[in-house]
C-alpha positions in Angstrom: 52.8 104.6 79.6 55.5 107.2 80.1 55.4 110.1 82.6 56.0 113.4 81.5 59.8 113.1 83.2 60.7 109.7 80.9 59.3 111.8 78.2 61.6 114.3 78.8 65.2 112.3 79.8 64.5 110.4 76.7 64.0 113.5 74.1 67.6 114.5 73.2 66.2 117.9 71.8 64.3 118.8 74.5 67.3 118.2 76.8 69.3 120.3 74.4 67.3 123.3 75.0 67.8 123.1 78.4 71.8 123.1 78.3 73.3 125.8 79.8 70.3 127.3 82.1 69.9 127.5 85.3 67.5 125.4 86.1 65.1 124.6 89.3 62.5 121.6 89.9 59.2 121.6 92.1 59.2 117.9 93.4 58.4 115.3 96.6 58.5 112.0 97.2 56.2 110.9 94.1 58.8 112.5 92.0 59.7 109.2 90.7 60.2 107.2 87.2 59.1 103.2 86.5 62.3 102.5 88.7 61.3 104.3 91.8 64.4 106.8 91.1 64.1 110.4 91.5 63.4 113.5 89.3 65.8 115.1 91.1 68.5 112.7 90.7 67.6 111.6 87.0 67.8 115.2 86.1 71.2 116.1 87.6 72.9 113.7 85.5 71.8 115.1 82.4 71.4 119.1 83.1 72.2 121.5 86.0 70.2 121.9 88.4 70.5 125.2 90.5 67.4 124.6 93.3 64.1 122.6 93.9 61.2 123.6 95.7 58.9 121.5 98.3 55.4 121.7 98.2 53.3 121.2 101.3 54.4 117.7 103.5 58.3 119.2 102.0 60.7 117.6 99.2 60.8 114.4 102.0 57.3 114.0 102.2 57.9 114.2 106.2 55.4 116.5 107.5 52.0 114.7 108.7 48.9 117.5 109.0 48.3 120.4 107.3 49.9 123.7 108.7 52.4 122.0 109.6 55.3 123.7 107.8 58.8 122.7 105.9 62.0 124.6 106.2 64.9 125.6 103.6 67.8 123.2 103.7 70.8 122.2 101.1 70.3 119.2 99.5 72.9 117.0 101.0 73.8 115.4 97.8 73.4 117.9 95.3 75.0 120.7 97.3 72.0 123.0 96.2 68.9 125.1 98.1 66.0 123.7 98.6 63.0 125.9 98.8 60.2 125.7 101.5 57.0 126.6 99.6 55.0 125.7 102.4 57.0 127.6 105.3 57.2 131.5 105.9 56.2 131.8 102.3 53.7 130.0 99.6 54.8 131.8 96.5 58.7 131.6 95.7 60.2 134.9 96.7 62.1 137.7 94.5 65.1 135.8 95.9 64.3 132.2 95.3 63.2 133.2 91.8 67.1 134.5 91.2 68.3 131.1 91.3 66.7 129.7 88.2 65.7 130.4 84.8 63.5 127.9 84.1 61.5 125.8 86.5 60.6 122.2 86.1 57.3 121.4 87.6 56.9 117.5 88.9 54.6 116.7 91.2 51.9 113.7 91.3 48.3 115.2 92.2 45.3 113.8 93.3 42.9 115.5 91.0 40.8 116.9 93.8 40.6 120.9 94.1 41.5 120.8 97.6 45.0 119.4 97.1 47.2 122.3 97.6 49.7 121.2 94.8 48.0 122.7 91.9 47.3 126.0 93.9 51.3 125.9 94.4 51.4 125.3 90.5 49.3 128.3 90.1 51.6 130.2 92.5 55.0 129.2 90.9 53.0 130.3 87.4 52.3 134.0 88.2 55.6 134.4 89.9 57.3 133.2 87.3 55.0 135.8 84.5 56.5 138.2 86.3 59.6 137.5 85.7 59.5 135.7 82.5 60.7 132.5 83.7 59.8 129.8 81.7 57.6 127.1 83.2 57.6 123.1 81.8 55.1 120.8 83.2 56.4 117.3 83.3 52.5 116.2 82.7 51.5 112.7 85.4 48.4 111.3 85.8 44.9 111.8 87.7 44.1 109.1 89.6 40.8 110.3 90.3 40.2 110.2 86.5 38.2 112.2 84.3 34.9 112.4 86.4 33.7 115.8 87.6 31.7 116.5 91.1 31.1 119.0 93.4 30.2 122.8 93.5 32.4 125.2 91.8 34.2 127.8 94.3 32.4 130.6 93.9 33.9 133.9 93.5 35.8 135.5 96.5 36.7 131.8 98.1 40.0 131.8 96.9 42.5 130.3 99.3 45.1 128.0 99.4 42.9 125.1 98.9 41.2 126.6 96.4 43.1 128.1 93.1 39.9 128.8 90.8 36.3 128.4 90.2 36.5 124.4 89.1 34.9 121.5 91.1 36.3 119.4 93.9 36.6 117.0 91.3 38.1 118.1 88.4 39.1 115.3 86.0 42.0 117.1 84.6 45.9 116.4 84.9 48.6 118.7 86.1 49.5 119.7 82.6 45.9 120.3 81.3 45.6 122.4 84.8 48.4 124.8 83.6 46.8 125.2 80.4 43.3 126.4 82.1 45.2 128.3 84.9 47.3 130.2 82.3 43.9 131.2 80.2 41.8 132.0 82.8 44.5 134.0 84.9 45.5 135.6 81.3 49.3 134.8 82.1 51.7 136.1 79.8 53.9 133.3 80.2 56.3 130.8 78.3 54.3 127.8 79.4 55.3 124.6 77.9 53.6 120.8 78.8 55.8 117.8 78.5 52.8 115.5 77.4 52.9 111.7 78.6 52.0 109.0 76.2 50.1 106.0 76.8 48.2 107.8 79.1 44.5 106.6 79.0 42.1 108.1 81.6 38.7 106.3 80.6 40.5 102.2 80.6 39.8 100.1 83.7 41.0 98.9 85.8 43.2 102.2 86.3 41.1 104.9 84.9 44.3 106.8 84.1 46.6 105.0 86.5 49.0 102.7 85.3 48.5 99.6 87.7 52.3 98.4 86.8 53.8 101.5 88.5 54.3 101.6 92.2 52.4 103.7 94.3 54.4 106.5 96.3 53.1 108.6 98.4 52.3 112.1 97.2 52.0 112.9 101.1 51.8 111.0 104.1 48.1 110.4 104.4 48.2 109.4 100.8 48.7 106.4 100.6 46.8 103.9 98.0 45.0 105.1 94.6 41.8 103.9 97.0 42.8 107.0 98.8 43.0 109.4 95.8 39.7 108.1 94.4 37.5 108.3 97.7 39.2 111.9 98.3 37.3 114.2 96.6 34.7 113.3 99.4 36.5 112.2 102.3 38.4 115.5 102.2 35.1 117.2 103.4 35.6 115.5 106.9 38.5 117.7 107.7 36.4 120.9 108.2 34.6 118.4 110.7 34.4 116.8 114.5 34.6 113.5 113.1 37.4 111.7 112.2 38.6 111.1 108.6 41.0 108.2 109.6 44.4 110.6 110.0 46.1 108.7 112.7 45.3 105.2 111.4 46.4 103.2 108.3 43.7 104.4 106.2 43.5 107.8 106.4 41.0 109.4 104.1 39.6 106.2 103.0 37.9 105.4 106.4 35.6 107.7 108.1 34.0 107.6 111.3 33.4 108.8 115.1 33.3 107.8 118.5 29.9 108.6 119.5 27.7 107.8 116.4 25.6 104.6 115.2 27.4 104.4 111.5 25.2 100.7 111.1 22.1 103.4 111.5 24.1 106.1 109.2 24.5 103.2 106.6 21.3 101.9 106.7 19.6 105.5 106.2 21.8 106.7 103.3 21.1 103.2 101.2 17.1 104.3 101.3 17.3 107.9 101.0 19.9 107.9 98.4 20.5 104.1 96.8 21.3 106.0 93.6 24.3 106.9 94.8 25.2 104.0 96.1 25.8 102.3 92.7 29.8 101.2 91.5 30.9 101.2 95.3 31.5 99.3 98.5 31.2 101.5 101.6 32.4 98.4 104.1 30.8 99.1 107.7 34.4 99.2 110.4 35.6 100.2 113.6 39.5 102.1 114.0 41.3 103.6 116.9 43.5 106.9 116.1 46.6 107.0 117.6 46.3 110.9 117.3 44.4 113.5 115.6 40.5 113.9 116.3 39.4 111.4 118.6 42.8 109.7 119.6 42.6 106.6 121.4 38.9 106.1 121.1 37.2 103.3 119.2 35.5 104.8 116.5 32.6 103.4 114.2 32.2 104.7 110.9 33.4 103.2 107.3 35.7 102.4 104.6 35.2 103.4 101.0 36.2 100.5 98.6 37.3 101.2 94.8 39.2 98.3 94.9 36.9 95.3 93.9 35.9 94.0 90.8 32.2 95.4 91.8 33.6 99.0 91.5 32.1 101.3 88.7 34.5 104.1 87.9 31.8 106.4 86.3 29.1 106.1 88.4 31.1 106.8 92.0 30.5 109.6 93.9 32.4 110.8 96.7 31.5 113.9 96.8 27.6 113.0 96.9 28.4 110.2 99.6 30.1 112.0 102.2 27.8 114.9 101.9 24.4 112.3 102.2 26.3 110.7 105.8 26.9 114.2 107.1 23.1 114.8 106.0 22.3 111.5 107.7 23.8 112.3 110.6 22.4 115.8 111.6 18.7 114.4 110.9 20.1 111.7 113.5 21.5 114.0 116.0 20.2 117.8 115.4 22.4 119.2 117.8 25.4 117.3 117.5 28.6 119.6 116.5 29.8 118.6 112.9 31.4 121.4 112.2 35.0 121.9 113.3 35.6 125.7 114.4 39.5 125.9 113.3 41.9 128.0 111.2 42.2 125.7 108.0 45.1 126.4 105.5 45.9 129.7 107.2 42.1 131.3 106.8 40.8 131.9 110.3 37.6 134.3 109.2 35.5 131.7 107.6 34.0 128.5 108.5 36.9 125.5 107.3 34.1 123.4 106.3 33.0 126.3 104.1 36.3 127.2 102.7 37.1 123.1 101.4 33.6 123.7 99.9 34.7 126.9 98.4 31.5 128.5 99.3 28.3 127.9 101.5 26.5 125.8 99.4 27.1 122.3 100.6 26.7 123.3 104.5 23.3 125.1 103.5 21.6 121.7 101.7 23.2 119.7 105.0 21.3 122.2 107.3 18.0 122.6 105.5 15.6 120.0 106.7 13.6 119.8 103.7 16.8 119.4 101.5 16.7 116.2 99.2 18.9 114.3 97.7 17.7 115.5 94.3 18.5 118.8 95.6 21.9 118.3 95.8 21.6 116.9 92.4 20.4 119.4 90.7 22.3 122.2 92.1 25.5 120.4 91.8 25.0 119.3 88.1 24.8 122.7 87.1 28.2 123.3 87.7 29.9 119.9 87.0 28.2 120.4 83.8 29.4 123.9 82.8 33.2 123.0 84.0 32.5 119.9 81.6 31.9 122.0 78.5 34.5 124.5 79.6 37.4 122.4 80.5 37.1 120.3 76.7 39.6 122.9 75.4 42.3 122.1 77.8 42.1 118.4 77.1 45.7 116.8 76.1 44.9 113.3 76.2 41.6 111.7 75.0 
């Protein structure tokens, strides 16, 4: 397989048409090739580069939580600015956007709707309509794969963790993203996608991820393609009193909390959902954050597991799991206080756990005690099944 960025350092006309522009590159840490080197580096050797921008977590990948913010610096090596798109602003300003004339876009998602990287794609997209910058998508993979799940954000919900109406789960790449983001926002912009090839979403064992390549972490709390798979459900945790691992070694793939019976939780989701259940290893364990949501207290919860040879890539569902335990645990505990009363991603008039869910939906089915699992079902195939149909156009790879 070859990323969108070995795609193009190795196509001497491509690299032509960049020659003599000014241009700028969105990139972090995962901004790498085979050998680990990065976009930013590769790139300088062959064209000049006039600025980068940093997503949320920053160009170094340093910042832990979300919130927490990035500043503008000169690359020490480069000698140019480096833009802070998670700082005092989330769209590049009027100034920033006088540096380049055509922006590079590199950054490794997660596939999840959540994952603020694609609403910063979205953001760098309509600044740069504008202006009539030109955007290229240096395409990477999904390593959630092609499945869909979850509601789709209803209208109004828009917010940094939510760019447009798809699923938590979206199945689609970076590139194929910008497509669907360019139609549905009606962009008039010069939009171009630097396709990889080899790419192959629907082979085991990576479903899309090359198992050769390294891993690197798109942020800090990313850190395994175990992770990026179980994310499109752990995520949910966040808008929650209960811990979702941040502050151990397994964040977002381990979830859990000081003062519940997760052998109980376990033991009830099997019977009152084992459909769900199939293709996966939920692995009962105890963990001890060293900060975040219940620091220094031995929690009980447990681990999703994608990587054994038991695991079904099709018939996983985070989404549907997560939601069943937080289910579970309010039949177990009617009064307990799942719901995390916060300012998430800079909204402070709505509910967080609302806002991940782009809408009520979720939080209404946890709440009703004559909700069912087939419920859920029903309401969420609706919309996994329209975004199906409507996201076929934007398909690059097959």
């Amino acid at each position: 397989m070859k990323l969108g960025i070995e795609v193009l350092l190795s196509d001497a006309k491509m690299l032509k048409s960049l020659k003599g522009k000014r241009v700028g590159l969105v990139c972090h840490p995962a901004s790498v090739n085979e050998n680990l080197e990065h976009s930013l580096d590769l790139l300088a050797k062959k064209i000049k580069l006039s600025c980068a921008f940093g997503p949320q977590h920053g160009v170094r990948g340093d910042k832990q939580d979300n919130m927490i913010e990035s500043p503008d610096f000169i690359d020490p090596v480069h000698k140019i600015p480096i833009f802070s798109l998670y700082g005092e602003v989330r769209r590049p300003t009027a100034e920033m956007m006088k540096h380049f004339d055509v922006l590079l876009f590199d950054l490794q998602d997660l596939g999840c709707r959540i994952y603020t990287f694609i609403t910063t794609l979205l953001y760098v997209m309509e600044e740069c309509a504008k202006l009539d910058k030109t955007v290229i998508i240096l395409d990477r993979p999904n390593p959630a794969g092609r499945p869909v799940e979850g509601f789709r954000m209803l209208p109004g919900w828009e917010s940094f963790v939510g760019a447009a109406p798809i699923p938590m789960r979206h199945g689609l790449t970076v590139g194929e993203l910008a497509l669907y983001f360019a139609e549905y926002y009606e962009m008039d912009l010069e939009l171009q996608v630097v396709k990889m090839k080899g790419y192959a979403p629907n082979k085991a064992p990576g479903f899309g991820w090359d198992m050769k390549r390294a891993w690197v972490n798109p942020s800090p709390n990313a850190a395994s393609l175990n992770m990026a798979r179980a994310y499109p459900g752990t995520v949910l945790i966040e808008g929650t009193t209960l811990s979702e691992g941040r502050g151990t070694t397994r964040a977002l793939e381990v979830i859990g909390a000081s003062d519940i019976d997760f052998s109980e939780v376990l033991t009830r989701m099997k019977k009152k959902a084992p459909q769900w259940h199939k293709g996966i290893n939920l692995r009962e364990c105890y963990f001890e954050p060293t900060f975040h949501k219940h620091v220094g207290k031995l929690c009980h919860g447990f681990q999703f597991h994608t990587d054994t040879t038991t695991y079904k890539h099709e018939a996983f569902k985070p989404f549907r799991l997560t939601a069943l335990m937080l289910k579970i645990i309010r039949e177990m505990h009617p009064n307990y206080p799942i719901y995390r009363d916060f300012a998430y991603e800079y909204v402070k008039d709505r509910l967080a756990f609302d806002v991940i869910n782009g809408g009520p939906a979720l939080k209404n089915w946890i709440e009703d005690k004559k909700s069912t699992p087939q419920d859920l079902d029903k309401a969420m195939s609706k919309d996994e099944k329209s975004w199906e149909k409507e996201r076929k156009k934007y398909l690059l790879y097959k």
